[in-house]
FIVEXKE-679335 format. One record per residue (C-alpha): residue number from 1; x, y, z. Coordinates in Angstrom, 3 decimals, decimal comma. Example, Ala and Ser with C-alpha at 12.3 -4.5 7.8 and 13.67 -1.06 7.14 Angstrom:
+-----+----------+----------+----------+
!   n !       xx !       yy !       zz !
+-----+----------+----------+----------+
!   1 !   12,300 !   -4,500 !    7,800 !
!   2 !   13,670 !   -1,060 !    7,140 !
+-----+----------+----------+----------+
! end
This chain:
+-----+----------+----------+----------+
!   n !       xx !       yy !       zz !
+-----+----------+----------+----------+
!   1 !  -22,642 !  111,368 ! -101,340 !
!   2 !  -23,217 !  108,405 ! -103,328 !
!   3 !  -24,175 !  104,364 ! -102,481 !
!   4 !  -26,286 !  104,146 !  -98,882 !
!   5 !  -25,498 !  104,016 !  -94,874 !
!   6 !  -22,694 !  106,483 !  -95,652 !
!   7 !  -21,723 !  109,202 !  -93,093 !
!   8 !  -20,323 !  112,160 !  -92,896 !
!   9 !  -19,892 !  115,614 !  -89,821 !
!  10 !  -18,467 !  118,440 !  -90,467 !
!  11 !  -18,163 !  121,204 !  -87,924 !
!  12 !  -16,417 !  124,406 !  -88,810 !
!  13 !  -15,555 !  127,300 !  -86,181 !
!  14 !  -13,723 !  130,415 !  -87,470 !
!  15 !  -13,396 !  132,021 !  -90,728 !
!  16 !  -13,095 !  130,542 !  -94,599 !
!  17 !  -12,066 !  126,751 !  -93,589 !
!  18 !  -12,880 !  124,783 !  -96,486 !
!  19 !  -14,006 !  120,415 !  -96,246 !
!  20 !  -14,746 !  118,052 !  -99,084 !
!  21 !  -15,438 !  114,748 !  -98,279 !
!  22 !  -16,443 !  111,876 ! -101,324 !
!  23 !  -17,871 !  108,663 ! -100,192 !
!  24 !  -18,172 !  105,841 ! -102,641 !
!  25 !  -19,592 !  102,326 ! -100,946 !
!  26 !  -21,401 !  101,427 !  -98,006 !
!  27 !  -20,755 !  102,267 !  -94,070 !
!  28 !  -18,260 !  104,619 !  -94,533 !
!  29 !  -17,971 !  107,228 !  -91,550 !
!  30 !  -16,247 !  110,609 !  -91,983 !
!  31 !  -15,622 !  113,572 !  -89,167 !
!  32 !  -13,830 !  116,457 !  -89,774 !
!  33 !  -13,345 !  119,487 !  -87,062 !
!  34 !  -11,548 !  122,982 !  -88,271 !
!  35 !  -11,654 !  125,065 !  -85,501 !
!  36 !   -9,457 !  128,426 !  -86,722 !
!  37 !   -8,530 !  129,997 !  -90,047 !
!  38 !   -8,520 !  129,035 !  -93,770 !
!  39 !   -8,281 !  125,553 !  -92,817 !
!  40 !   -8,416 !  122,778 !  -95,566 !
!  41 !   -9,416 !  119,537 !  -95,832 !
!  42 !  -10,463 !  116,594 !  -98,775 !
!  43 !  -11,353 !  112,823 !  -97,844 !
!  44 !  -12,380 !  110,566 ! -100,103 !
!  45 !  -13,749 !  107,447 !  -99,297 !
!  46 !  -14,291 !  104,047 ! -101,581 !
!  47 !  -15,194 !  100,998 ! -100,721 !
!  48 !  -17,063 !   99,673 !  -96,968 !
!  49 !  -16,962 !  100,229 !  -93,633 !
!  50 !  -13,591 !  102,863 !  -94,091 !
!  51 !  -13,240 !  105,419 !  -91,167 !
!  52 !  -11,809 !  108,899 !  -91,279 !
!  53 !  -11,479 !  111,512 !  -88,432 !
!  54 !   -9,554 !  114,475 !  -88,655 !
!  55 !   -9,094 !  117,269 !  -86,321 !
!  56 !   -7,669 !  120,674 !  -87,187 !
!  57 !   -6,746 !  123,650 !  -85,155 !
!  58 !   -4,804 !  126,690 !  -85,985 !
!  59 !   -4,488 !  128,856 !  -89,381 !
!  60 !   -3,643 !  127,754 !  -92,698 !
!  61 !   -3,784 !  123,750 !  -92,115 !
!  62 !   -3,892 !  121,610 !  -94,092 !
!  63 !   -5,389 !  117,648 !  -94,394 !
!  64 !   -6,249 !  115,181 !  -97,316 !
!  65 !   -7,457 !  111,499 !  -96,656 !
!  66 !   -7,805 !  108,910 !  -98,985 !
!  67 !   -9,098 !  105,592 !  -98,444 !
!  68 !   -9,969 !  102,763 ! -101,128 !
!  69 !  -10,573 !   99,466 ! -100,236 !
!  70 !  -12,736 !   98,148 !  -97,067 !
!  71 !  -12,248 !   98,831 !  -93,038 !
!  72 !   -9,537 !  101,178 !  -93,136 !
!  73 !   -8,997 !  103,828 !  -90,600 !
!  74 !   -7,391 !  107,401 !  -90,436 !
!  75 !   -7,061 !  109,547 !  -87,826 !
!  76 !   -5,381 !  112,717 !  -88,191 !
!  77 !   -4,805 !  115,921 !  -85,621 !
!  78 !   -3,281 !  118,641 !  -86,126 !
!  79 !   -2,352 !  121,928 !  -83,560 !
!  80 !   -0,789 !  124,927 !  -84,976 !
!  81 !   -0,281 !  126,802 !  -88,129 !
!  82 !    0,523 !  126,027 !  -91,648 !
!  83 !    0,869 !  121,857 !  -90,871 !
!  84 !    0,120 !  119,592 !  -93,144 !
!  85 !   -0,594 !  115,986 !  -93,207 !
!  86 !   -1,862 !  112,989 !  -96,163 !
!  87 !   -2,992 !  109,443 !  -95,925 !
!  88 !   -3,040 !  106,729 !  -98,474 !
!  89 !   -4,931 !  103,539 !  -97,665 !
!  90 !   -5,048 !  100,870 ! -100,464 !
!  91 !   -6,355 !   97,664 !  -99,339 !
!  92 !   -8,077 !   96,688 !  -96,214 !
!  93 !   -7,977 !   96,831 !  -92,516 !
!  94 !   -4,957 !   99,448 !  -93,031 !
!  95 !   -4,451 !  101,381 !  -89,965 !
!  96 !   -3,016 !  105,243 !  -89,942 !
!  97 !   -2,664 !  107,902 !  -87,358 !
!  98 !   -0,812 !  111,499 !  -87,096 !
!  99 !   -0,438 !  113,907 !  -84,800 !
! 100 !    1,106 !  117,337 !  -85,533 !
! 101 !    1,784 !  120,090 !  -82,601 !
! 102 !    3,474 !  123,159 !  -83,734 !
! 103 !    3,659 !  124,955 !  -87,047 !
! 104 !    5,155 !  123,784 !  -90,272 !
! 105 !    5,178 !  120,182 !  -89,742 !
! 106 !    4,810 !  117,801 !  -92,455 !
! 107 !    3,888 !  113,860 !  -92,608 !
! 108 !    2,509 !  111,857 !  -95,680 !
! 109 !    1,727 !  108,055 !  -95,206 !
! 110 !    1,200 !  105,748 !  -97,413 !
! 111 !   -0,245 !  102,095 !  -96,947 !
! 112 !   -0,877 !   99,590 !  -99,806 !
! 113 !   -2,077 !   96,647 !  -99,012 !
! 114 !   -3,516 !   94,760 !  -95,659 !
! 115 !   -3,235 !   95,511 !  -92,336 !
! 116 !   -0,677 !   97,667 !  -91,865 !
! 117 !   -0,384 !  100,440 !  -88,859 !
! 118 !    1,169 !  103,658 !  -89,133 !
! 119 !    1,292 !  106,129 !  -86,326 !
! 120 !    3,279 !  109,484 !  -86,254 !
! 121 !    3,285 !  112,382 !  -83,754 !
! 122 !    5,254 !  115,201 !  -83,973 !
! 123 !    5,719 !  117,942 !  -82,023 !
! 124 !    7,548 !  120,949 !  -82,818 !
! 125 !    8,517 !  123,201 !  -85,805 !
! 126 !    9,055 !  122,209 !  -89,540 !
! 127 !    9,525 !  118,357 !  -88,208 !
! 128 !    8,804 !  116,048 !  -91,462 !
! 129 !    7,871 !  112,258 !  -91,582 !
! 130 !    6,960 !  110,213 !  -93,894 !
! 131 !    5,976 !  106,635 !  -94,218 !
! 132 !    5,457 !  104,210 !  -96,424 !
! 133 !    4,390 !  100,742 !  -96,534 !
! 134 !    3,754 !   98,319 !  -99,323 !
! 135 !    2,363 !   94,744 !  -98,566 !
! 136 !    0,674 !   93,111 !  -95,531 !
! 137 !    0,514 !   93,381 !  -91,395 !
! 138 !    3,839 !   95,805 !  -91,402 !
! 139 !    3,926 !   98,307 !  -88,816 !
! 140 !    5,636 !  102,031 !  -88,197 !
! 141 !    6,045 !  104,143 !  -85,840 !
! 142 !    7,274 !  107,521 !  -85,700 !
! 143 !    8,158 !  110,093 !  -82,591 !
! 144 !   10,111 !  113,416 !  -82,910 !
! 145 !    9,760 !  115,968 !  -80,699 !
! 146 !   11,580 !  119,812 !  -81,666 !
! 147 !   12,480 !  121,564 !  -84,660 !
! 148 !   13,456 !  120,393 !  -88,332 !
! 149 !   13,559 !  116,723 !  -87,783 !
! 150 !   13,065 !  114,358 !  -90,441 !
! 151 !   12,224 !  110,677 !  -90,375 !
! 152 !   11,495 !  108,748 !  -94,008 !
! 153 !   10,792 !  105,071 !  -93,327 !
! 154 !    9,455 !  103,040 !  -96,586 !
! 155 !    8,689 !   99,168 !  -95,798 !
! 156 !    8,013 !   96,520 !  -98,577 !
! 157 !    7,275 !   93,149 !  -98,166 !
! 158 !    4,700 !   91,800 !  -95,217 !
! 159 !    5,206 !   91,594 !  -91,530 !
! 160 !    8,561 !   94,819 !  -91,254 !
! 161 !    8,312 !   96,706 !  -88,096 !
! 162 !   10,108 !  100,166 !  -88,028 !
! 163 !   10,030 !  102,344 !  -84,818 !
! 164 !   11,975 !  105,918 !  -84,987 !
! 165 !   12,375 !  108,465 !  -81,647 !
! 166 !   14,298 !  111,441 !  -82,567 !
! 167 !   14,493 !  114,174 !  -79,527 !
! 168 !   15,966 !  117,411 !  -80,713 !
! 169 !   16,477 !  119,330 !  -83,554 !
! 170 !   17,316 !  119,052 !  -87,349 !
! 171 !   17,534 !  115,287 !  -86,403 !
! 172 !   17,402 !  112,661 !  -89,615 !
! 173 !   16,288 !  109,713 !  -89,849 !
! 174 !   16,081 !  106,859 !  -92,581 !
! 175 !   14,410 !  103,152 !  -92,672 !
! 176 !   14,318 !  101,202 !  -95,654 !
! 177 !   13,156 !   97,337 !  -95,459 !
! 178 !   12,789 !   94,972 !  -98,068 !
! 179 !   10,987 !   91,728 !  -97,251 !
! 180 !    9,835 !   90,140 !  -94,489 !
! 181 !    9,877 !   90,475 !  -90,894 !
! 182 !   12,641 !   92,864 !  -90,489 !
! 183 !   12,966 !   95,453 !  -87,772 !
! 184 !   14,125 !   98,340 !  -87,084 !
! 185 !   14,793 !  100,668 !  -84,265 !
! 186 !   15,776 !  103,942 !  -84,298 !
! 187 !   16,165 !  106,537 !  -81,253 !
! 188 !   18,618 !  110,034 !  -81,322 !
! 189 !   18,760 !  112,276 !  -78,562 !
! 190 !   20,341 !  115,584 !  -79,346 !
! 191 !   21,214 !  117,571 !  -82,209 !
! 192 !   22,285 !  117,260 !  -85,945 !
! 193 !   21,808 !  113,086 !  -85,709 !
! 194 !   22,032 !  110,882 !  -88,589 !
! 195 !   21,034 !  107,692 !  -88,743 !
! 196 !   19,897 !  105,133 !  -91,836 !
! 197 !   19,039 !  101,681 !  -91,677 !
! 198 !   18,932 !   99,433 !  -95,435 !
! 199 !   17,429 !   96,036 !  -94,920 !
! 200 !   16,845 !   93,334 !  -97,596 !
! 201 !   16,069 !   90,012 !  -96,477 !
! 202 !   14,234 !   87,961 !  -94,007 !
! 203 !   14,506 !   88,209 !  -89,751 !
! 204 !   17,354 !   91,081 !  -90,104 !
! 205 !   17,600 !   93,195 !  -86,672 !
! 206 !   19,051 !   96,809 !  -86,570 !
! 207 !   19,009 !   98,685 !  -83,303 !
! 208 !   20,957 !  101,882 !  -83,247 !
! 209 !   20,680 !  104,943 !  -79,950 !
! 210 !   22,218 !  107,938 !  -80,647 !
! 211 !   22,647 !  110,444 !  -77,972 !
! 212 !   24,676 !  113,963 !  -78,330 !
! 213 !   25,310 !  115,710 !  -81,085 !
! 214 !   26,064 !  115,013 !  -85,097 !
! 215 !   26,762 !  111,408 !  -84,770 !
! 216 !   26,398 !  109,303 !  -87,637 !
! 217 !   25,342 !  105,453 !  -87,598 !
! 218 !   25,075 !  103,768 !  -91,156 !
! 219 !   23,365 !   99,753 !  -91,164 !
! 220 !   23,660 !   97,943 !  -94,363 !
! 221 !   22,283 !   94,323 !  -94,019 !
! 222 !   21,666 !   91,734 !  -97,455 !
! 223 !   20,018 !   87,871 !  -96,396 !
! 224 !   18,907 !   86,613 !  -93,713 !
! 225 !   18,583 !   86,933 !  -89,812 !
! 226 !   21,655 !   89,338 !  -89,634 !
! 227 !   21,459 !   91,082 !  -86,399 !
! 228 !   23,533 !   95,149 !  -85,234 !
! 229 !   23,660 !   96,687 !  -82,259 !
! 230 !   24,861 !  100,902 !  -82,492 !
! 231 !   25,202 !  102,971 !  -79,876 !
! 232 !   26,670 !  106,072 !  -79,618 !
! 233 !   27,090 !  108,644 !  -76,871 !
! 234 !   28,769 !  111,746 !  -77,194 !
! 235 !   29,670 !  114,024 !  -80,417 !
! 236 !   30,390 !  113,408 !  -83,903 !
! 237 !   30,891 !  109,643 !  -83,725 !
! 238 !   30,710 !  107,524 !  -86,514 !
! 239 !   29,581 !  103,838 !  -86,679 !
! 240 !   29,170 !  102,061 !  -90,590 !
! 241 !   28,035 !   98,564 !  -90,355 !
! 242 !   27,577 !   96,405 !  -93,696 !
! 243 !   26,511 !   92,849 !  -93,577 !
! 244 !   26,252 !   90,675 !  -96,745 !
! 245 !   24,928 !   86,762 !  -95,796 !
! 246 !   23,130 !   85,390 !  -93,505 !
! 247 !   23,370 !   85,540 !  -89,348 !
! 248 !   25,846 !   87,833 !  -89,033 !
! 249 !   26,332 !   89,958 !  -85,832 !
! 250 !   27,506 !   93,264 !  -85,152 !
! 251 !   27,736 !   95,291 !  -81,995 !
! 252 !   29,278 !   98,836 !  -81,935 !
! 253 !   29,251 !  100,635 !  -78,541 !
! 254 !   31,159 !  104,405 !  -79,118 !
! 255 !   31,804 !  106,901 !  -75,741 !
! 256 !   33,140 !  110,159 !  -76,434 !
! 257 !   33,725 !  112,002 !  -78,911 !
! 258 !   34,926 !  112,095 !  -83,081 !
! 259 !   35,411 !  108,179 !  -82,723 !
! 260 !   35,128 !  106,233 !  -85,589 !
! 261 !   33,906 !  102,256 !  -86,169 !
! 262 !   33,253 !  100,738 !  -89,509 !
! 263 !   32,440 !   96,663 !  -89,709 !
! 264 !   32,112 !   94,914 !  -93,342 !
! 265 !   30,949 !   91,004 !  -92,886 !
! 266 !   30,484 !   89,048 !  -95,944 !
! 267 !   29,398 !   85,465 !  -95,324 !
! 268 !   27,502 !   83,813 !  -92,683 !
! 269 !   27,605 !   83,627 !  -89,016 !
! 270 !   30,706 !   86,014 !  -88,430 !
! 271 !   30,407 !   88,249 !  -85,421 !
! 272 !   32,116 !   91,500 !  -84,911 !
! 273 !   32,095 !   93,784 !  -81,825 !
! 274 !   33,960 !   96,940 !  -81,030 !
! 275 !   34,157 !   99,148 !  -78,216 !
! 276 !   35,186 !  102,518 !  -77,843 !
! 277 !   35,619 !  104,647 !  -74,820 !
! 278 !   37,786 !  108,225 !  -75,470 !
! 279 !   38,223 !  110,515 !  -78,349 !
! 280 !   39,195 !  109,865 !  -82,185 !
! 281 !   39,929 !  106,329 !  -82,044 !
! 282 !   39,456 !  104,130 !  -85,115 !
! 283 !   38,338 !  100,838 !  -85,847 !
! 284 !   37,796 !   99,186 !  -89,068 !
! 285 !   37,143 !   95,772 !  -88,915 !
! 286 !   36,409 !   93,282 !  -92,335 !
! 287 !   35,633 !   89,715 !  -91,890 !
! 288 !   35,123 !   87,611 !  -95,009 !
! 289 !   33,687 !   84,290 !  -94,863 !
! 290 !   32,049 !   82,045 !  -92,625 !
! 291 !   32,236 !   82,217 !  -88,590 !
! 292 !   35,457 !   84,502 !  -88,411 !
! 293 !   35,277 !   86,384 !  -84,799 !
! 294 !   36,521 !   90,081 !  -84,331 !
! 295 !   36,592 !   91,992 !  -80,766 !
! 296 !   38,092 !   95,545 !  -80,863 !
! 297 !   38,409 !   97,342 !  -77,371 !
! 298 !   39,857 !  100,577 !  -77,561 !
! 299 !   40,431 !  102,780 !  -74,121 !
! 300 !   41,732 !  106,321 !  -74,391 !
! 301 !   42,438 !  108,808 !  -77,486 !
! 302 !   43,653 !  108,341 !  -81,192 !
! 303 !   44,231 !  104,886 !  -80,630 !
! 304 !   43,592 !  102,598 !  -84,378 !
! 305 !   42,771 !   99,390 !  -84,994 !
! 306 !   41,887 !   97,216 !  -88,236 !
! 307 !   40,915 !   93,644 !  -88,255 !
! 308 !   41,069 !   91,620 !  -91,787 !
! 309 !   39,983 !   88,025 !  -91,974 !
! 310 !   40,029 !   86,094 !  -94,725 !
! 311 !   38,463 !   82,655 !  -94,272 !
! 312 !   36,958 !   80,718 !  -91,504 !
! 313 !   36,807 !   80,145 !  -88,186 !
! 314 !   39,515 !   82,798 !  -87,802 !
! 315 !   39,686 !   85,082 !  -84,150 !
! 316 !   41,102 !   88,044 !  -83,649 !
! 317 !   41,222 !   90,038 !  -80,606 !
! 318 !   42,767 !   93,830 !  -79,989 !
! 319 !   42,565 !   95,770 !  -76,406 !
! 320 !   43,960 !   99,126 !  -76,421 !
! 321 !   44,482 !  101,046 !  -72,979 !
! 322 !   46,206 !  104,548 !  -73,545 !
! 323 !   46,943 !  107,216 !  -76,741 !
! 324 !   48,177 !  106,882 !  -80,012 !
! 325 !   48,581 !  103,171 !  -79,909 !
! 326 !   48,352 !  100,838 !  -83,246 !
! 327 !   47,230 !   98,110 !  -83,905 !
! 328 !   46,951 !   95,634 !  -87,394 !
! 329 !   45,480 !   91,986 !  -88,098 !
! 330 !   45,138 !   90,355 !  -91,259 !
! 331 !   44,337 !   86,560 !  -90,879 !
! 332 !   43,799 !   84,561 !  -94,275 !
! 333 !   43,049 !   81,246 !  -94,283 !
! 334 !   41,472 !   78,778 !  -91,527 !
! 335 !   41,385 !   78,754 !  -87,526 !
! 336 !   43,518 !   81,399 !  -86,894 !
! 337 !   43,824 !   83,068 !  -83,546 !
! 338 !   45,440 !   86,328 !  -82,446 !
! 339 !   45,358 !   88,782 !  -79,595 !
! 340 !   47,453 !   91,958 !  -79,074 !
! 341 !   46,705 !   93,770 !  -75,840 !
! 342 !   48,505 !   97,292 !  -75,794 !
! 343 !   48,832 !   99,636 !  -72,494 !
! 344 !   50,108 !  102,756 !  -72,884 !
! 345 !   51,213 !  104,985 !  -74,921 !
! 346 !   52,351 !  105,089 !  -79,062 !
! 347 !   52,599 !  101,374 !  -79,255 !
! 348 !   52,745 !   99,473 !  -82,328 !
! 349 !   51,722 !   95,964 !  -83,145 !
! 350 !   51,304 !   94,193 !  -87,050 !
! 351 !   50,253 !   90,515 !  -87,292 !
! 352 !   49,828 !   88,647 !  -90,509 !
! 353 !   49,221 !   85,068 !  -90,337 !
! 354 !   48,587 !   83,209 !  -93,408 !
! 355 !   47,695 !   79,515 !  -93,472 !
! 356 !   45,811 !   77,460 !  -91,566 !
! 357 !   45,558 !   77,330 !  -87,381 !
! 358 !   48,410 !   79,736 !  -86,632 !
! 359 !   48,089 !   81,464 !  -83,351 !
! 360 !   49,917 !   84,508 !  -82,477 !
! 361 !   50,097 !   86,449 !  -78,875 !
! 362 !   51,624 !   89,972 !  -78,790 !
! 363 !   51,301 !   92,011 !  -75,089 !
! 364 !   53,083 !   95,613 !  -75,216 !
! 365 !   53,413 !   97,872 !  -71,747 !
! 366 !   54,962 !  101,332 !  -71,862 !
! 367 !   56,294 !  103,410 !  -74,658 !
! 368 !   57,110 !  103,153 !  -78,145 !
! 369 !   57,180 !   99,636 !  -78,370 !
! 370 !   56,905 !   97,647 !  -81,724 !
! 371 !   56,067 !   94,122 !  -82,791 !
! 372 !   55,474 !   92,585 !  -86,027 !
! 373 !   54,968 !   89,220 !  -86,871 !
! 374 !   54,683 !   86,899 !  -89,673 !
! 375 !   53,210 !   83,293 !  -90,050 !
! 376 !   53,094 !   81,853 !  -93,410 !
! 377 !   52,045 !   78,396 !  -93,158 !
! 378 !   49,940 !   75,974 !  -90,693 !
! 379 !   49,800 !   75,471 !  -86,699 !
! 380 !   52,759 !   77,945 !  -85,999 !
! 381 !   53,063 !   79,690 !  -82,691 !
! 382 !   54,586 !   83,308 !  -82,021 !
! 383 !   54,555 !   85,007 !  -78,725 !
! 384 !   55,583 !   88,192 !  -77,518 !
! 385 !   55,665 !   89,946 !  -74,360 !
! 386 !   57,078 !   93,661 !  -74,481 !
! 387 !   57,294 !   96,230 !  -70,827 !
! 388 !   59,511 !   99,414 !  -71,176 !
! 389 !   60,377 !  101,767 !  -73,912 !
! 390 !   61,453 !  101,714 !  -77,524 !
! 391 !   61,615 !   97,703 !  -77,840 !
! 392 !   61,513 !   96,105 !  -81,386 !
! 393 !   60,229 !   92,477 !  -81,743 !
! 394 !   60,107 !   90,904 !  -85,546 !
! 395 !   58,914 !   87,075 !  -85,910 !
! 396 !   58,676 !   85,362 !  -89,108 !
! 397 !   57,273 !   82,025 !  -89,484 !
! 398 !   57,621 !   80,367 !  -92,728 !
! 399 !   56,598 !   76,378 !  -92,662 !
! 400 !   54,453 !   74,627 !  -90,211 !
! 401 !   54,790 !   73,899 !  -86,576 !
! 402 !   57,328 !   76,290 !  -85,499 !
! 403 !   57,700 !   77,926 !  -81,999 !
! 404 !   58,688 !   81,658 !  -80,939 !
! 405 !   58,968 !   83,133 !  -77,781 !
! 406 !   60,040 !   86,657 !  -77,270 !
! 407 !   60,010 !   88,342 !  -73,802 !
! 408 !   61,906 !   92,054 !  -73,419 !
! 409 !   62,171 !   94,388 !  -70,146 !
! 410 !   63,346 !   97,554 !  -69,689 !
! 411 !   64,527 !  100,170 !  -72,716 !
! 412 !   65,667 !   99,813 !  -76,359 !
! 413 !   66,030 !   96,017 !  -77,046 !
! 414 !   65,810 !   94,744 !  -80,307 !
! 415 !   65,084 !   91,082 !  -81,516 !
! 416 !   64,866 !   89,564 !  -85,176 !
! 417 !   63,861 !   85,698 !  -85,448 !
! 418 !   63,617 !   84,301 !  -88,560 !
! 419 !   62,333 !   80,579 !  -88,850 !
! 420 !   62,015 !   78,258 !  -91,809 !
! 421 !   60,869 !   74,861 !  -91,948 !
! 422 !   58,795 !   72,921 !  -90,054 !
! 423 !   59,121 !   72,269 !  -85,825 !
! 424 !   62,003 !   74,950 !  -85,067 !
! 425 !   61,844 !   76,536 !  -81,728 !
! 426 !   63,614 !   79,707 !  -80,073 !
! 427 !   63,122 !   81,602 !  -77,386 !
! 428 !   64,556 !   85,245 !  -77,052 !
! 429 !   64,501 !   86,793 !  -73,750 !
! 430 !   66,244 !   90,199 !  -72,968 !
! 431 !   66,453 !   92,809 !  -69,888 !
+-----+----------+----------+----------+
! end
């Protein structure tokens, strides 16, 4: 031991456990307890006032501390066989704690710079985390409890907070912030989970729950105060979410199982929600630009839905009750607004509007029922109402101002209007 004030305990219970502990500095406090067989540890202290306690029990552990800089604290415990744990501290007032029950389990942190906090308990078998955090005050936090989980969260920049709760087995888990004060939260319940959060930016939020089995949830987010919301409950969901700007917000909420969601905003201040209750529905929704609104709702099985803006200020709104229905919306331009509502069962619905403040209303009830329409130019109107079977609606729009209104009952009926020109009006009604 080298400088003054320095100290260091070291009790040892069992057979062959092996400690080396360095301290370089002043005030430095080191305890290590092996209580078991062929135990390792190494600490090395330099600089003032750093503290280092580490607690092993078991066979065939092993524990390796590292502090340089001044008032930095480590704390590691460890229960079982064959676990092993390291700590990095670079800087001061860094902050680190691990826990390991079980056998096989494996965490590394690693903290460079000024208060940061790290703290990681695992219980289980062959669980794996590892954490690290470059700059000041960010702060981790890391829970699994079973077999073969894996969490990797790496923060850089000052002020990131990260918290990951994985409950299960062969769980995984990824965090990755760049900058500054950007969260994440992370929680899967169940089995085979994959989740991965990429943050680069200021103020971005990603919160995703997972609970069941091999769901997947993917969060992409590049500026500033972009916000998502994932969660999924059942098995083999998926939910992609990639946000490009700043202030964008996405909300994904999946029930059941094999359903699929992917959102894409580029742009600022676009918000995009979708909602899924059944089994292998689809929903891709891509919003490009600056305050364009999506909201999918999807009820039952196989249903599929994708949302395209193009623009600003466009809305778009799709509600699916039944199987097998379809739905398609590509708005590009301004102020556009659609909704299709469909109930029942292998309904089909395309909208295109292209221009400026178009607005387009499709409802379909029953089966086999079709509508497509088409609005190429500014402030046209198209409306369609469909109950029965095996209807066919087609409206096209070309000009401004122009009026449609289709309403058809029963089985079979089939309606074409065609409009060019500006201010034309026709309504179509059959039974």
């Amino acid at each position: 031991m080298f400088a003054q004030f320095n100290t260091s305990t070291v009790t040892q219970t069992g057979l062959l456990n092996v400690n080396g502990t360095l301290q370089v500095g002043l005030m430095n406090n080191s305890d290590v307890d092996q209580t078991g067989n062929l135990n390792l540890n190494g600490t090395l202290q330099l600089g003032d006032h750093n503290d280092s306690d580490t607690d092993q029990m078991g066979n065939l552990n092993l524990a390796g501390t590292a502090q340089l800089g001044n008032r930095n604290e480590a704390t590691t415990f460890q229960v079982g066989n064959l676990n092993a744990s390291g700590t990095l501290q670079v800087g001061n007032r860094n902050d680190a704690t691990t826990w390991q029950w079980g056998n096989r389990n494996l965490s590394t942190t690693s903290q460079i710079g000024n208060r940061n906090g790290s703290f990681v308990w695992q219980e289980g078998n062959r669980n794996e985390s590892d954490v690290d955090q470059t700059g000041n005050r960010n702060d981790s936090y890391v829970d699994q409890w079973g077999n073969r989980n894996s969490s990797d969260v790496d923060q850089d920049g000052n002020r990131n907070a990260s918290e990951v709760e994985q409950w299960g087995n062969r769980n995984t888990s990824i965090v990755d912030q760049d900058g500054n004060r950007n969260d994440a939260d992370l929680f899967q319940l169940g089995n085979r989970n994959f989740s991965e959060v990429y943050q680069d930016g200021n103020n971005n939020l990603a919160t995703t729950d997972q609970i069941g089995n091999r769901n997947y949830s993917g969060v992409v987010q590049f500026g500033n105060r972009n916000e998502s919301d994932v969660d999924q409950n059942g098995n083999r969901n998926g939910s992609l979410v990639i946000q490009d700007g700043n202030r964008n917000d996405a909300d994904t909420d999946q029930m059941g199982n094999r359903n699929s969601s992917s959102i894409l905003q580029v742009g600022n201040r676009n918000d995009a929600r979708t909602n899924q209750v059944g089994n292998d529905n689809i929903s891709i929704v891509e919003q490009i630009g600056n305050r364009n609104e999506s909201d999918v709702d999807q009820y039952g099985n196989r249903n599929w839905a994708g949302t395209g803006q193009y623009g600003n200020r466009n809305e778009s709104t799709t509600f699916q009750l039944g199987d097998d229905n379809y739905a398609l919306t590509i708005q590009d331009g301004n102020d556009n607004v659609s909704y299709t509502g469909q109930v029942g069962f292998f309904n089909g619905s395309d909208v295109y509007q292209v221009g400026n403040s178009n607005f387009n209303a499709v409802g379909q009830i029953g089966l086999g029922n079709y509508s497509l329409v088409e609005q190429y130019g500014n402030s046209n109107i198209s409306l369609v109402g469909q109950a029965g079977i095996g209807h066919y609606s087609h409206n096209l729009q070309v000009g401004n101002g122009n009026f449609s209104l289709v309403g058809q009952l029963g089985v079979g009926n089939w309606s074409d209007v065609h409009q060019f020109g500006n201010g034309n009006v026709d309504v179509t009604l059959q039974n």
